[in-house]
C-alpha positions as a Markdown table, in Angstrom:
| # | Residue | x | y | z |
|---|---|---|---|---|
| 1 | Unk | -6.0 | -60.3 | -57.9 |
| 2 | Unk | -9.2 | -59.0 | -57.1 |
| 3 | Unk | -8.8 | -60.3 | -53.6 |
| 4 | Unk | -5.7 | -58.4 | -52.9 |
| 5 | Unk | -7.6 | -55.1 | -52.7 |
| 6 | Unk | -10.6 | -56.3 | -50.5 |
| 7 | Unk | -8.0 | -58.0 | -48.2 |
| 8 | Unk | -6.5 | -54.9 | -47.6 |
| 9 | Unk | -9.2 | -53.0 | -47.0 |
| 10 | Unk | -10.8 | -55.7 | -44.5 |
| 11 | Unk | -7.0 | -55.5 | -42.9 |
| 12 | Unk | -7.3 | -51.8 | -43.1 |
| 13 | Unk | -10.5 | -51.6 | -41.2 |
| 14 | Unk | -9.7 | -54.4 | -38.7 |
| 15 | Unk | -6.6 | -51.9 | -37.7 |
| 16 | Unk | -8.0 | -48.7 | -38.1 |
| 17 | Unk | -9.2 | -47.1 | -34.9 |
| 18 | Unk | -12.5 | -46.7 | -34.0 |
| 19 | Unk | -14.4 | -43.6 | -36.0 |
| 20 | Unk | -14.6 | -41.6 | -32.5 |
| 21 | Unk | -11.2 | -41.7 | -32.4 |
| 22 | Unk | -10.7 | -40.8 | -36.1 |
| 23 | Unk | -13.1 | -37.9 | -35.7 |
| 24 | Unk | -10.9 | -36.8 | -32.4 |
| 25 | Unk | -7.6 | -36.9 | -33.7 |
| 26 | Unk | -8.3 | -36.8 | -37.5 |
| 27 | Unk | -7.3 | -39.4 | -39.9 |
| 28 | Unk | -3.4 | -39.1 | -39.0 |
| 29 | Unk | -3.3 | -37.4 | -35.6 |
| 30 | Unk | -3.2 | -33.8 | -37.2 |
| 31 | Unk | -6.1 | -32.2 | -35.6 |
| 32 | Unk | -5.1 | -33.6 | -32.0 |
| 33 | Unk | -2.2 | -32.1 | -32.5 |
| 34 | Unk | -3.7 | -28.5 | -33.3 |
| 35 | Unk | -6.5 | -29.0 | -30.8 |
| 36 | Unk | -3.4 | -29.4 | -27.7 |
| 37 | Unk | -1.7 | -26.4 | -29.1 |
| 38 | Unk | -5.1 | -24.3 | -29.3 |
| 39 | Unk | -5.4 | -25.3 | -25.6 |
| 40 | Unk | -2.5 | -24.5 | -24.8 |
| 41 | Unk | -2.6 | -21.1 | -26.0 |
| 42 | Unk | -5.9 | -20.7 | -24.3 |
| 43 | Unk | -3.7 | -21.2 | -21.3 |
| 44 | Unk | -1.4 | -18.6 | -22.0 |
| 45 | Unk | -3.9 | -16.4 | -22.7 |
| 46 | Unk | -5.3 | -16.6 | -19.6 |
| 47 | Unk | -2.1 | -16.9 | -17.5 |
| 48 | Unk | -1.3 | -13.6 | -19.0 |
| 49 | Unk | -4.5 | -12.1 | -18.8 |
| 50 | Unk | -4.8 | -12.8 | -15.0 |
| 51 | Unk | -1.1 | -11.4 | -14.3 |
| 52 | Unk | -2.0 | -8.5 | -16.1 |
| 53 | Unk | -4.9 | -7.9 | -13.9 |
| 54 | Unk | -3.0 | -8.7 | -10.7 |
| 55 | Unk | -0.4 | -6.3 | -11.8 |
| 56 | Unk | -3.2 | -3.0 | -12.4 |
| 57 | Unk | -4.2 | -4.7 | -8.8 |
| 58 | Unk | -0.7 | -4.0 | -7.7 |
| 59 | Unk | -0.3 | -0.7 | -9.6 |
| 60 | Unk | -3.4 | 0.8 | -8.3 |
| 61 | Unk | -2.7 | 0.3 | -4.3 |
| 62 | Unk | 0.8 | 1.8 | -5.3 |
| 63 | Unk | -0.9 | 4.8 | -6.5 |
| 64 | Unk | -3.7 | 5.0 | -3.3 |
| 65 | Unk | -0.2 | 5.1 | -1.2 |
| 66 | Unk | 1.7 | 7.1 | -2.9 |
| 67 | Unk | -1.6 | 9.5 | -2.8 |
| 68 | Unk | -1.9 | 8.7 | 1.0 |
| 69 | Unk | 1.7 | 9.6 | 1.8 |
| 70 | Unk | 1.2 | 12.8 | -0.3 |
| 71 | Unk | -2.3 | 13.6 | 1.5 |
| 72 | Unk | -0.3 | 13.3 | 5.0 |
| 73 | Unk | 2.3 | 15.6 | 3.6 |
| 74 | Unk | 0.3 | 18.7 | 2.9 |
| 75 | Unk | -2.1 | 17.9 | 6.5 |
| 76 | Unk | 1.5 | 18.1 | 8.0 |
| 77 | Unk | 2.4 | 21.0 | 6.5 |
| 78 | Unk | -1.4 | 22.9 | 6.7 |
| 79 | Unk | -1.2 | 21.5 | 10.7 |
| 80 | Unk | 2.4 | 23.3 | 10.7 |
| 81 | Unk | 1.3 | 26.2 | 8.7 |
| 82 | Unk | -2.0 | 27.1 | 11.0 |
| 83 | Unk | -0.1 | 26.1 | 14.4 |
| 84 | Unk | 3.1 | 27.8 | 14.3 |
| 85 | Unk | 3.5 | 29.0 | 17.9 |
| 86 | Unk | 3.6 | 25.6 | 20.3 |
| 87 | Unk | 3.8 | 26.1 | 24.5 |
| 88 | Unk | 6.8 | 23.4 | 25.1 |
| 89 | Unk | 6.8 | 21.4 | 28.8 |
| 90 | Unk | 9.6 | 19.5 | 28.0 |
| 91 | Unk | 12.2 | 19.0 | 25.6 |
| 92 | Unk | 14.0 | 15.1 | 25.5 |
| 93 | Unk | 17.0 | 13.7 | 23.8 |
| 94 | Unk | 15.1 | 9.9 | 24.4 |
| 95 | Unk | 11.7 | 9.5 | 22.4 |
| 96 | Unk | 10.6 | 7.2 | 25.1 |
| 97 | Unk | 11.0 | 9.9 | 28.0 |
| 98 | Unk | 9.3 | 12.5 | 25.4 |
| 99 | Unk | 6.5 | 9.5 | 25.0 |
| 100 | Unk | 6.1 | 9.2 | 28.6 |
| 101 | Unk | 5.9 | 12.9 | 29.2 |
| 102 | Unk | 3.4 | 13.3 | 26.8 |
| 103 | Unk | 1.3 | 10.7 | 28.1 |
| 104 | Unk | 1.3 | 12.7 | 31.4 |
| 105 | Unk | -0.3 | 15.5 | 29.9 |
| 106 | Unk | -2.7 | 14.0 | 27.7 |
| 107 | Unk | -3.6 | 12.1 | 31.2 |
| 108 | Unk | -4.4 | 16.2 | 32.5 |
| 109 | Unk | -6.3 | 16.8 | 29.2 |
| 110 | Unk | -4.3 | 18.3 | 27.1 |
| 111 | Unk | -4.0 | 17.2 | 23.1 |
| 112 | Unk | -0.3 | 16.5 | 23.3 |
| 113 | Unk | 2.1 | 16.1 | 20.2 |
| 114 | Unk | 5.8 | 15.2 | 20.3 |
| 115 | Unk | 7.6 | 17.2 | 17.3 |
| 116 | Unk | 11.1 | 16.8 | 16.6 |
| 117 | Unk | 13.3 | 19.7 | 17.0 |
| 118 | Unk | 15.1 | 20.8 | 12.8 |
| 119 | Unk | 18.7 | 20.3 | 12.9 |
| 120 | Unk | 18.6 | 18.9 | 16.4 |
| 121 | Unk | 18.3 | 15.9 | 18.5 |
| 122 | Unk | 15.5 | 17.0 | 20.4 |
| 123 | Unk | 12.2 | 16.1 | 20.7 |
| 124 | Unk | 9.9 | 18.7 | 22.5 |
| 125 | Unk | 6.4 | 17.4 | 23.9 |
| 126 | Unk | 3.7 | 20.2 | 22.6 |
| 127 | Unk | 0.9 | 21.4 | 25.4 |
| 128 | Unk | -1.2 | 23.6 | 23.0 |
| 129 | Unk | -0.2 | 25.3 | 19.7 |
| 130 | Unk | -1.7 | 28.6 | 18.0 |
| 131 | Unk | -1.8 | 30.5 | 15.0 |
| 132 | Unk | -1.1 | 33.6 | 16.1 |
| 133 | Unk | 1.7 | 34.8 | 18.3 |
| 134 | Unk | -0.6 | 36.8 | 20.4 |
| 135 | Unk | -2.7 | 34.2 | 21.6 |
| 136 | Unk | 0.4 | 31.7 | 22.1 |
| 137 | Unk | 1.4 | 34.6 | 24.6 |
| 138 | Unk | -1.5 | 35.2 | 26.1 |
| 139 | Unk | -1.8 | 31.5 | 27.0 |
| 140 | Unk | 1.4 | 30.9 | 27.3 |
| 141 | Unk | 1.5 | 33.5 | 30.6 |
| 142 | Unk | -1.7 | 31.5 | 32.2 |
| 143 | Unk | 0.2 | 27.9 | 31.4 |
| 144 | Unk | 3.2 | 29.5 | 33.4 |
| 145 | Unk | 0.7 | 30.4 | 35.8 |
| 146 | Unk | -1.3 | 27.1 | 36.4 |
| 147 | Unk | 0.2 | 24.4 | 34.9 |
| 148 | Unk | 4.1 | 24.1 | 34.4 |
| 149 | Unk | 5.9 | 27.6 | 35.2 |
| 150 | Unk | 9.1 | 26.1 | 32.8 |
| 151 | Unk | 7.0 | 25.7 | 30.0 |
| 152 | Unk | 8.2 | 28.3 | 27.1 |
| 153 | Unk | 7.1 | 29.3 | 23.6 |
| 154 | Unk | 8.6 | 27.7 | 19.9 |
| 155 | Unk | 7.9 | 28.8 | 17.0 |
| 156 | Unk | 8.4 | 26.5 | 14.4 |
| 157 | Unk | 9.0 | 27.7 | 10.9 |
């Protein structure tokens, strides 16, 4: 009878896994089981961590282009504002001939803008613009002059 007991415990140790192994996984396997989950959650963690940085990533170059688009708004609308009166050479219904026009002048030394004509389908190739209507006639007389004499004067509003 005394036998019985020792036998198993020799049996029990011959089967038993090595005590790195017990220390690893615990005596049943629990604490293996808790270690892959911790890991795992470690994982999420940091999945979730780096999407949520990637997203104020994403979130902040929408804001810089919303801000950007806005910024080019009110220059448009200050360039508009300051340079009302614009000496016209030619008005096109194709962007590419108002393109090409352009480049003509800019090619004399001008700082040539194509605008597109409110309510229309015209696009008008800008010589020179001003801020006041005086000066727009002034020079608008010494354009007709010297450079183009069917140049005329729009006044955008």
């Amino acid at each position: 009878m005394r036998q019985i007991p020792i036998i198993c415990i020799v049996f029990l140790l011959i089967l038993a896994p090595s005590c790195k192994k017990i220390k690893e996984r615990g005596l049943f396997g629990k604490k293996g089981k808790t270690l892959d989950m911790l890991k795992a959650q470690q994982d999420s963690i940091r999945v979730a961590d780096s999407l949520k940085k990637v997203e104020i990533r994403i979130r902040a170059i929408e804001e810089a282009r919303l801000d950007s688009i806005l910024q080019a708004e009110q220059e448009k609308a200050a360039y508009q504002a300051r340079n009302k009166f614009n000496i016209i050479v030619g008005s096109f219904v194709t962007p590419e001939f108002a393109q090409a026009w352009a480049e003509e002048y800019r090619k004399q030394g001008y700082d040539t803008k194509v605008i597109r004509m409110p309510d229309s389908k015209f696009e008008l190739v800008v010589a020179e613009s001003y801020d006041r209507l005086s000066k727009a006639m002034q020079r608008l007389s010494q354009f007709q002059d010297t450079v183009d004499i069917d140049s005329w004067l729009y006044i955008s509003k």
